[in-house]
N, C-alpha and C positions, 0 to 999 in steps of 0.2 A: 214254215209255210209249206201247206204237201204240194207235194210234185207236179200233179194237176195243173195248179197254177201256171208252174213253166212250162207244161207242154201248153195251156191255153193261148199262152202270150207269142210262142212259137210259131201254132199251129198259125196265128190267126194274122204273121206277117209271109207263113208258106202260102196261106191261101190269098191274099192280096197280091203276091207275084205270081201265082198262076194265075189268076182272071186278069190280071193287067192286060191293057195293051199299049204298046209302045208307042211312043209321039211319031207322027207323021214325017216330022222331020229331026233326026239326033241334030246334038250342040256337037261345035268343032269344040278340041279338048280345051281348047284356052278361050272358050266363049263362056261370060257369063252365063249361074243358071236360072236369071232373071236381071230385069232390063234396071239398068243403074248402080246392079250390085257387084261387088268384089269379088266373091265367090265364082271360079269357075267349072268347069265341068272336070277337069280331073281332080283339080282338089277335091269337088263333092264324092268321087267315087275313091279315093284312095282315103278320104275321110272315114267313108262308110265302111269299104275294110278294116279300118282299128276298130270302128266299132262293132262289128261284128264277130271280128278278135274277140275285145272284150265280156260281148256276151256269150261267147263260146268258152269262153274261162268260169263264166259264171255258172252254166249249166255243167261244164266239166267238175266243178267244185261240188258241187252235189251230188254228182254219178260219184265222184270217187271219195266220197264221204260214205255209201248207202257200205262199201267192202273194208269202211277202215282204215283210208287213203288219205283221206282230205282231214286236216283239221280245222278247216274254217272258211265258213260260207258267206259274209257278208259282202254283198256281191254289191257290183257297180251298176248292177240292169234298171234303167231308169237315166238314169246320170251320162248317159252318153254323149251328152252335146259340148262335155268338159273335153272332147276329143278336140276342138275346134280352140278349146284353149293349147292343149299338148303341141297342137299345127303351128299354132303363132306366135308360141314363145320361144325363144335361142334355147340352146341346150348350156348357154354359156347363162342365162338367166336363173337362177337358184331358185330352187322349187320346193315347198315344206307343204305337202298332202294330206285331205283328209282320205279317209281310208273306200270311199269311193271313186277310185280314181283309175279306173281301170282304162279308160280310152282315153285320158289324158296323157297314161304311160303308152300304151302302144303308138300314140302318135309322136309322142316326144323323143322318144327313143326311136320309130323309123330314121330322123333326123341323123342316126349316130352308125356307121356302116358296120356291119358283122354283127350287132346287138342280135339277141334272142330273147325280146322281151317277153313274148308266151309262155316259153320252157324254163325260163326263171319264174316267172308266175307260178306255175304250176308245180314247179321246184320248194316254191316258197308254202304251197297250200301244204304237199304233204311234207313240210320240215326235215326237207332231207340235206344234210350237211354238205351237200355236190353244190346249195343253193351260192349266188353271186352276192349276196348283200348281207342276209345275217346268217349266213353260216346255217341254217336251219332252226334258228332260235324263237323268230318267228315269223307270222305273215306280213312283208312291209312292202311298199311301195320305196322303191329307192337306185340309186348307180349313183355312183365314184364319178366316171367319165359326163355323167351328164347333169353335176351339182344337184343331187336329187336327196339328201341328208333323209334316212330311211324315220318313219314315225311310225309309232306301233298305233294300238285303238286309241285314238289321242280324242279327247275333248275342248277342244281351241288350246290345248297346252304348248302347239308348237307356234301358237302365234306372238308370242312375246319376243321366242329368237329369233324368229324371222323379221321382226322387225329392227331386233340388234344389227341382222346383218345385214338391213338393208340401211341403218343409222350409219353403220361402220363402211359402205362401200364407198363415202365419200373422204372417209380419215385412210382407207386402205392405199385410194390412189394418190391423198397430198403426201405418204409417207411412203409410197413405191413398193407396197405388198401386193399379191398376187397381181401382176400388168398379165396375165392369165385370162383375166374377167375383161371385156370390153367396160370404156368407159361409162358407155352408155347402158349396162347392164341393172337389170330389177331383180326384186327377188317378188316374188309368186307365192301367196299365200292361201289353201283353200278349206274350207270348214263346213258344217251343214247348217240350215237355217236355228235348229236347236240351239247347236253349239255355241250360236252366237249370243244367245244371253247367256255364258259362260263366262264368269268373274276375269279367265284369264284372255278372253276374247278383246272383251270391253276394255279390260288393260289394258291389251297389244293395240288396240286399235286407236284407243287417246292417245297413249304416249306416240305412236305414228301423227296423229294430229298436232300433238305440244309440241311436240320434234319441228316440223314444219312450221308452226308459229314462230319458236326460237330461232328459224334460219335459218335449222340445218338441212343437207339434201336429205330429201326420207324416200326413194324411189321402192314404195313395196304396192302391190298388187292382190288387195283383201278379194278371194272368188267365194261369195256364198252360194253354196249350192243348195236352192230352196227348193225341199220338198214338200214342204209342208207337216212334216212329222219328224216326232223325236220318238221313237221305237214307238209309243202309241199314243204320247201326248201331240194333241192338232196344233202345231202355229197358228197364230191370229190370223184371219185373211190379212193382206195388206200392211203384216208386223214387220217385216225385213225393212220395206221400202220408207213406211211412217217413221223408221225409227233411224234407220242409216242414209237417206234421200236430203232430208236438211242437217246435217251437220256440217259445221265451220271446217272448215283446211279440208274436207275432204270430198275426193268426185266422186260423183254419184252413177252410175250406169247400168242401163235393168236389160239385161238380155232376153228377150221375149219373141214370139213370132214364129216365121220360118225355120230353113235353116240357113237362109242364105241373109235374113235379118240378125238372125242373132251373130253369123259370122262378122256381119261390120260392127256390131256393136263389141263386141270382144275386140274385134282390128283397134275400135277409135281408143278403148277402156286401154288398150299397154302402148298405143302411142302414145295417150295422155302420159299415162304411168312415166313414157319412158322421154317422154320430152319435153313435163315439168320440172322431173326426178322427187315426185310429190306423189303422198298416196292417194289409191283409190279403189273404190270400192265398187266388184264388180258383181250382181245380184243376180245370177244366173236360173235358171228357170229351169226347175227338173221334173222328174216323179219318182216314187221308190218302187219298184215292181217285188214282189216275190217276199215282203215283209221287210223285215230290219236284219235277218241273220235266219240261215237254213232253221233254227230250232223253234222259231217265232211263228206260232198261230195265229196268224192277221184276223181270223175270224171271229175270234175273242174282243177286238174293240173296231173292226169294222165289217158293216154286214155286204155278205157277196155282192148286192147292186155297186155299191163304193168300190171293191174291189176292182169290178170289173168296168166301169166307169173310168176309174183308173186307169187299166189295159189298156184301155181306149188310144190313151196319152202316149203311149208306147214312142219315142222319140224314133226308134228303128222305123218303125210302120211308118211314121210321117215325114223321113226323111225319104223310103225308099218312094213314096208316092210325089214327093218333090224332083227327088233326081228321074222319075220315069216320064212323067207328065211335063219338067221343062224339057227334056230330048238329053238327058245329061249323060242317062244308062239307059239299056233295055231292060224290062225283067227280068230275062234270060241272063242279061251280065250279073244283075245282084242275086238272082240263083246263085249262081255260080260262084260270086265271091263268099255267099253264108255257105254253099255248101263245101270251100276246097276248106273254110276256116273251123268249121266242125269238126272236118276229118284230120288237117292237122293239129289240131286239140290236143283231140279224142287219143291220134296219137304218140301225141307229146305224154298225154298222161299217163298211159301205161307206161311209158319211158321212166317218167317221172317216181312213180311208185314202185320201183323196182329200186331206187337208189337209196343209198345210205342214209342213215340218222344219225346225230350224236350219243352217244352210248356212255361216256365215263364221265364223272362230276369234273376232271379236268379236264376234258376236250370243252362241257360245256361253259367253264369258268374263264378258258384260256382268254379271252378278249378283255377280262374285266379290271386288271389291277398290274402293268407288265413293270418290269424293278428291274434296270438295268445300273447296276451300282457303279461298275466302275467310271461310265457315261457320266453318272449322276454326279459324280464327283470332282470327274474334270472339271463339268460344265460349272458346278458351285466355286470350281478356283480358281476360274476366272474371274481377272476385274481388268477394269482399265489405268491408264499408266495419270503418276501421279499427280502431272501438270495438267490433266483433266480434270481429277478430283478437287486440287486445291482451286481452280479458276469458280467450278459449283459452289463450292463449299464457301466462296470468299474470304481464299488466302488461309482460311484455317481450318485443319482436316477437324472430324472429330474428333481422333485419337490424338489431339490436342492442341485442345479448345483452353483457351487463357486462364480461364476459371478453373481450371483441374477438367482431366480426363474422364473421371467417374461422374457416371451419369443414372438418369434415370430409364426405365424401359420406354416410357414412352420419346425420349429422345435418343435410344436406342433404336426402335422399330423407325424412326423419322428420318435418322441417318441412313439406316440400309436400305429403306425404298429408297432416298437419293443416288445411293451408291448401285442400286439395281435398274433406277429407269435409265443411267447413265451407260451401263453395262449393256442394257434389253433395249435396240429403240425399238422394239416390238410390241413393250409393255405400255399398257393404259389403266389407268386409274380413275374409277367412279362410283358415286355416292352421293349420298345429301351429305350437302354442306361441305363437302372434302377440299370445295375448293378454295375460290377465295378467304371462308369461315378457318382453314385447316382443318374441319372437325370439330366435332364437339370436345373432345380433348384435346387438340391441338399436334396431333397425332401426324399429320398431312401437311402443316404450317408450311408455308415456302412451295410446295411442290409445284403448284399452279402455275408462280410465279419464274420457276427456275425452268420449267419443260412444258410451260403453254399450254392453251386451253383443247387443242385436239388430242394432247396426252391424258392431265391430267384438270375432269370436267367433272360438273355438279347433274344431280339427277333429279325429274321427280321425285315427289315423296311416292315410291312403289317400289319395293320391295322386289315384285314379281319382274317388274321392269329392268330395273338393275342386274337382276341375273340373267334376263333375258338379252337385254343388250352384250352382258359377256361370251353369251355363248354365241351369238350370232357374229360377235368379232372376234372370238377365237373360233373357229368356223374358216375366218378370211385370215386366219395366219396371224393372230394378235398374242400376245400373251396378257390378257385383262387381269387386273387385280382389283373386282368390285368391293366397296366396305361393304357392310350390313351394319347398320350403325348400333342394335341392340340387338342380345341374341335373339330376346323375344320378340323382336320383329321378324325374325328370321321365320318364322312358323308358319305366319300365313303366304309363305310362297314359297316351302317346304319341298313342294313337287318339281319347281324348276333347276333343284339339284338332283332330287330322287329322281324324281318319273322321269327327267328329260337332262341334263346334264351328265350325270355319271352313267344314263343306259344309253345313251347315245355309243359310247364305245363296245357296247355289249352289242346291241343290236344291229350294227354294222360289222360287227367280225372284226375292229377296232379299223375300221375302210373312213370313218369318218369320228373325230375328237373334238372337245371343248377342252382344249389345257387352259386349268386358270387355277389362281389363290384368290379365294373368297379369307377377305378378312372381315372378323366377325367382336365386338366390342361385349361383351358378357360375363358371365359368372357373379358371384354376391361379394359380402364384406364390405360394402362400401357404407359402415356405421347407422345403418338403417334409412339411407337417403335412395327415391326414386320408388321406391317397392318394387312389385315384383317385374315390371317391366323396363327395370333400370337394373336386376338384379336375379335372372332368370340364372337358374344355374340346372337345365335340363338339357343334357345334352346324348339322352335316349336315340331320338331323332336323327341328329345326325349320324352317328357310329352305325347303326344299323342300315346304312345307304351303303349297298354293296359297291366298293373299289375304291371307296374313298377314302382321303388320306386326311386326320388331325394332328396338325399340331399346336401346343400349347406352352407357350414358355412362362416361366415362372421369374426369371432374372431379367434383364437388360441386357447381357451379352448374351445370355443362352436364344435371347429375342430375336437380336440380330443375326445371329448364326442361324436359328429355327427358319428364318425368314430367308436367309439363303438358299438355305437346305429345300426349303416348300418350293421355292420358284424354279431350281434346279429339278427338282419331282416332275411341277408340273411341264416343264419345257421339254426336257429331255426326255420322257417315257408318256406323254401328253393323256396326264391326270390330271383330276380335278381334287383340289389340297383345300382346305379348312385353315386358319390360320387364326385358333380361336386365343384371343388375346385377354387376360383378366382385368379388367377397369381397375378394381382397387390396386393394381399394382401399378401402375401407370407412374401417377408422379413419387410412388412411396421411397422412402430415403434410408428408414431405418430400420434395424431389426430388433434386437435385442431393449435398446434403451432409447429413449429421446435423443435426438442427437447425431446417435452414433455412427449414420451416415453407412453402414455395413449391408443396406439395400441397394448403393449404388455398386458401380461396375464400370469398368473400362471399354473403349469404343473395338471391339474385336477386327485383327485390320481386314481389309478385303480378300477374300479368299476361305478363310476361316468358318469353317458350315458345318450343321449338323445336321445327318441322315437318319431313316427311319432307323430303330434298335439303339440308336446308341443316345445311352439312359446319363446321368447327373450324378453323381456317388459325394456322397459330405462322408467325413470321415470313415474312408474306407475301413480305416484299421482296426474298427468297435465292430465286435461280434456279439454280444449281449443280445441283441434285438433286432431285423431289420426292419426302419417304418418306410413303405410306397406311399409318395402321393405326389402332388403335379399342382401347380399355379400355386394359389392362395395357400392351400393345403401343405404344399411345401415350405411355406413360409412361416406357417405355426407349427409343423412339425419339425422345423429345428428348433421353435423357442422351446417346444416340450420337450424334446432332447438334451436339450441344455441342461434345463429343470430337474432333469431324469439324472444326471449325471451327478448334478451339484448336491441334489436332495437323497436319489438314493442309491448314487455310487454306479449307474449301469451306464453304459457308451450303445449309445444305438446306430449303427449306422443307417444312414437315411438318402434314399435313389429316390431322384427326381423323374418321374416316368418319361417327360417331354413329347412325347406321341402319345396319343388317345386313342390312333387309329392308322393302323396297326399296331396293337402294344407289343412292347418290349419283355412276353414271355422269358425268353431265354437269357436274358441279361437278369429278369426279375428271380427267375426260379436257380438260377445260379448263386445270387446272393444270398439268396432263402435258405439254400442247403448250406451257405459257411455259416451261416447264423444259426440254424434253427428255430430260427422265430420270429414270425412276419405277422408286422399288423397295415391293414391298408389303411390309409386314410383317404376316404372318399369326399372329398366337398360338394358332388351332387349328388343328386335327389338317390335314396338308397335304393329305387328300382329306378334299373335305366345308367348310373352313373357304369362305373368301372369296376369297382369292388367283385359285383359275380364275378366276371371273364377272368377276374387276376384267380381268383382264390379255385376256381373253376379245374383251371388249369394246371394250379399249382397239385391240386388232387389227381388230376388224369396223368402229369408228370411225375407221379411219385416222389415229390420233392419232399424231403425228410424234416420238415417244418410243422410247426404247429401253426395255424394260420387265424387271425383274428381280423375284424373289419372296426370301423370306425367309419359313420356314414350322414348327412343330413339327412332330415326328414323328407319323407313325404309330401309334400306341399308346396306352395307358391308361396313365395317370400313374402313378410308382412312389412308393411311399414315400420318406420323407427325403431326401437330397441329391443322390442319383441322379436328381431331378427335375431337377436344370439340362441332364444329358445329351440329353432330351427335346424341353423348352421351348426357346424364342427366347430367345436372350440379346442382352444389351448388344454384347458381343463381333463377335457373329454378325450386328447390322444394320450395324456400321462395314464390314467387310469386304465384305459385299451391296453398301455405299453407294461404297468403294472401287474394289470391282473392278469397278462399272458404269459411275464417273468415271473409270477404265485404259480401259474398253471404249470408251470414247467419243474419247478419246486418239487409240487405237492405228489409230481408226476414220477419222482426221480425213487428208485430203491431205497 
């Protein structure tokens, strides 16, 4: 939008304060600034200064864009009247921003003594590493001290956790986490009228509604801020209201009018909020001045009478003609407060653009993945004492159960959530069906019933929902382990790991975490049953989400341990862990031959865990060959080892990877070179699986190996038996393993 515009919008509230004249008679400061309303005269005038803060950030951001200063202009000017929200909510009220929010923050943060809300601003525009929130990483609206969880350009994506954490502040206070947040405490959620037909909006906003149906407290506070535009597509007239005004479980309230109307209506909209503990939806009434973002030529989809028609609306202009005309200020006072708020700007800014930036790929990575090992490991060796276990467990531990010890994975992973919600009262578990059902594999059986339904609870069917709830209760000090009951469910809510889980630590300078184990039900093999959404083995996706951790156990006891080890991760160094489990292994029993019962495993005791690096080794002592691979994969690569052996005399030894993310290079490339001969066995898809990054690696470490892959196809897994044509077979690691021990052969003087 050129400049023009802002000096128009400027000029044209300097010229309305010089021709003003001042009421006859001023308001005492605690006098309403009209008869029956709340709003009195100093709050209208100490309101007006955040907003003129605000707008003084706005045109600062574009002065120090025009030298190379600012990297980002999407300004609050228009949206001022969200200051009046920042006024009336507690700073102890959790707040998740859309990125308009510029007088919401300077009035919220007044609330908080020494704050420097402007010079952070202006810290934040030109990304300089001095900044208080993200380190300089990028522009966010956010503080530590005042629950304000930073969101970067977000598209209703921060509304899913916001409503976890407003789901979870009523499990935080039956179970005595953060007594920090008053009881009476909401969380605050705001968005633009666009954003609200956003798939992840309309989630956060029913599941706030089903949540209330089911009985639980939901105290969250949806603010749409309607301008009537999405960068240049028009909202409907009257779309916000026709569409969010009748809906069941949820309040309705349109903030319109004055400014001392829209003040009570925001007042009644977070008493409601705050003294149903039921959500509501508060439909705020704005305009966008100055386009969508400094680079955006308004003129292109709207012609200058619109424009300035627009200007018109200027909420500044009609507020300062409200506080002069009821006696609230002189024009001379709101002079005076736009002009001290210019010049301390103006500078703030040269201040601002004189300070540091982040310079090195480690200063800027340092937030994103922190490994504190020896931590990690205490923390995993803890358990609790044994007249606790056996009381759970009813009189008999796993590690033995009457029937024999040796079990399967999936009553491996069953017993160590028991033995961790035991260990965590912190942790909660949820999912479809996890609860009373156990799961669709039976995975969770008992847990509901042993640790109650505020621990361990059933979810809508949503996907987005589920990790959004986690993060908004770890957020309040939870340690969540949400399921995801198939990988490929996982996908379409893909972003409330990427975009918003694991960058929530990046983009806070690590000032704000979601520690949680996402367990996830996935991978193929299972004889051609479910197709591909029973049998997704893409797990691209997730490994390329910077700082996040996979693990994947291929055994029953390595499951138990993996699952210590992931909640130990995420507790202790508060990451966000993957806890990708393979479905066909679940109940499997044998390896080798029918029968032979060589898939089970013993109940590893408490304490016993495994940390990122440290790999699986089957016969160490064959150097012949070594085969890599993890779950499924590990599982027919010993039956081809076997084969390999019996048929044509080579001992291969064979590392189970057990992490996905971050792999175990150095363990890998160390076996590689006693052998001299690695073949990977990848069981997913052969772009995207693992196979590059091992083999990758192995070359830039100079590891003295010849190196081969072995990978599934390409593709979405088919129904029934045409699934072997696909997947890695048995068949298919022998011949890998052959024709790499020919290549070495044919290789030799």
């Amino acid at each position: 939008m050129s400049i023009n515009r802002v000096q128009a919008v400027e000029q044209r509230l300097d010229d309305y304060l010089r021709g003003a004249t001042a009421a006859a008679r001023p308001l005492d400061a605690e006098a309403p600034i009209a008869p029956g309303r709340r709003l009195t005269a100093l709050q209208a005038v100490k309101l007006f200064e955040d907003q003129c803060l605000s707008r003084s950030l706005d045109v600062a951001a574009r002065e120090l864009k025009k030298t190379n200063d600012s990297f980002y202009t999407i300004s609050s000017a228009g949206h001022e009247q969200n200051g009046i929200v920042g006024t009336l909510l507690r700073p102890t009220d959790p707040c998740f921003l859309h990125y308009r929010s510029g007088a919401l923050m300077m009035s919220r943060l007044r609330q908080l003594r020494g704050s420097t809300p402007a010079f952070d601003t202006l810290l934040s525009l030109c990304a300089s590493s001095d900044e208080p929130v993200s380190g300089g990483r990028h522009k966010v609206w956010g503080s530590r001290e005042a629950w304000t969880p930073p969101q970067t350009s977000t598209i209703a994506s921060q509304v899913p956790k916001a409503v976890g954490m407003a789901f979870a502040l009523s499990r935080a206070r039956r179970l005595g986490l953060h007594r920090d947040l008053p009881d009476d405490s909401i969380v605050a959620c705001s968005f633009g009228d666009a954003s609200s037909n956003h798939a992840s909006a309309l989630t956060g906003i029913n599941a706030a509604r089903y949540s209330l149906r089911k009985g639980n407290p939901t105290p969250i506070l949806f603010i749409c801020e309607d301008n009537r535009i999405g960068i240049s597509v028009e909202t409907p007239k009257q779309w916000i209201a026709d569409h969010f005004s009748r809906l069941q479980h949820l309040s309705y309230f349109e903030a319109t009018g004055s400014l001392a109307e829209t003040w009570d209506t925001v007042h009644l909209a977070i008493h409601t909020c705050r003294a149903t503990h039921a959500p509501v939806f508060l439909h705020l009434r704005t305009v966008r001045l100055w386009g969508h973002a400094g680079s955006d030529v308004e003129t292109g989809y709207r012609s200058l009478d619109e424009i300035e028609s627009i200007e018109e609306l200027d909420p500044l202009l009609a507020n300062a003609r409200e506080l002069v005309e009821s006696g609230a200020a002189s024009p001379g006072t709101l002079q005076a407060i736009r002009k001290d708020a210019h010049e301390r700007v103006m500078a703030a800014a040269r201040e601002a653009a004189s300070r540091p930036h982040l310079e090195t790929r480690a200063q800027v990575m340092a937030p994103l993945a922190p490994y504190d090992e020896p931590r990690t490991r205490a923390s995993a060796a803890e358990s609790v004492g044994e007249a606790t276990r056996r009381a759970c467990f009813g009189g008999k531990l796993p590690e033995e159960q009457t029937a024999g010890p040796r079990r399967t994975l999936a009553a491996h992973v069953n017993a160590a959530l028991t033995d961790a919600m035991l260990k965590r009262g912190d942790m909660l578990m949820m999912g479809e069906d996890v609860g009373k059902k156990g799961g669709v594999y039976g995975v969770t059986a008992g847990l509901q019933e042993r640790f109650g339904t505020p621990r361990v609870f059933d979810t809508l069917l949503d996907e987005t929902t589920i990790l959004g709830v986690a993060q908004g209760a770890a957020q309040l000090g939870f340690l969540p382990v949400p399921e995801i009951q198939y990988l490929a469910y996982l996908h379409n809510a893909i972003d409330q790991l990427r975009g918003e889980a694991c960058s929530t630590r990046f983009f806070s300078n690590g000032q704000w975490v979601n520690p949680m184990v996402v367990r996830i039900a996935g991978l193929a093999y299972q004889k051609g049953f479910g197709g591909h959404f029973h049998n997704d083995n893409a797990i691209a996706a997730l490994r390329e989400i910077p700082g996040i951790a996979i693990a994947c156990p291929s055994r029953g006891d390595d499951a138990a341990r993996l699952l210590r080890g992931s909640l130990a991760l995420a507790a202790e160094n508060e990451r966000v862990v993957v806890f990708l489990e393979p479905i066909a292994l679940y109940h499997e029993r044998d390896l080798y031959e029918e029968g032979d019962g060589a898939w089970l495993s013993d109940y590893p005791l408490p304490g016993d865990a495994l940390l990122p690096g440290e790999v699986g080794v089957h016969d160490a002592e064959a150097s012949d060959l070594l085969i890599v691979s993890y779950a499924n994969g590990l599982r027919l690569s010993l039956r081809a080892a076997r084969q390999l052996e019996r048929e044509h005399g080579l001992r291969a030894r064979v590392l189970d990877l057990r992490w996905l993310a971050p792999l175990p290079f150095a363990a890998v490339a160390e076996h590689a070179a006693q052998c001299g001969k690695l073949l990977i066995v990848d069981e997913c898809r052969a772009s995207g699986g693992v196979a590059d990054a091992l083999a990758a690696a192995m070359v830039e470490r100079d590891v003295p190996a010849r190196v081969r892959s072995v990978r599934a196809a390409d593709t979405y897994i088919p129904l029934g038996p045409s699934t072997r044509a696909v997947l890695v077979t048995e068949e298919q690691i022998l011949e890998g393993a052959l024709e790499l021990t020919r290549d070495g052969e044919q290789a030799r003087p």
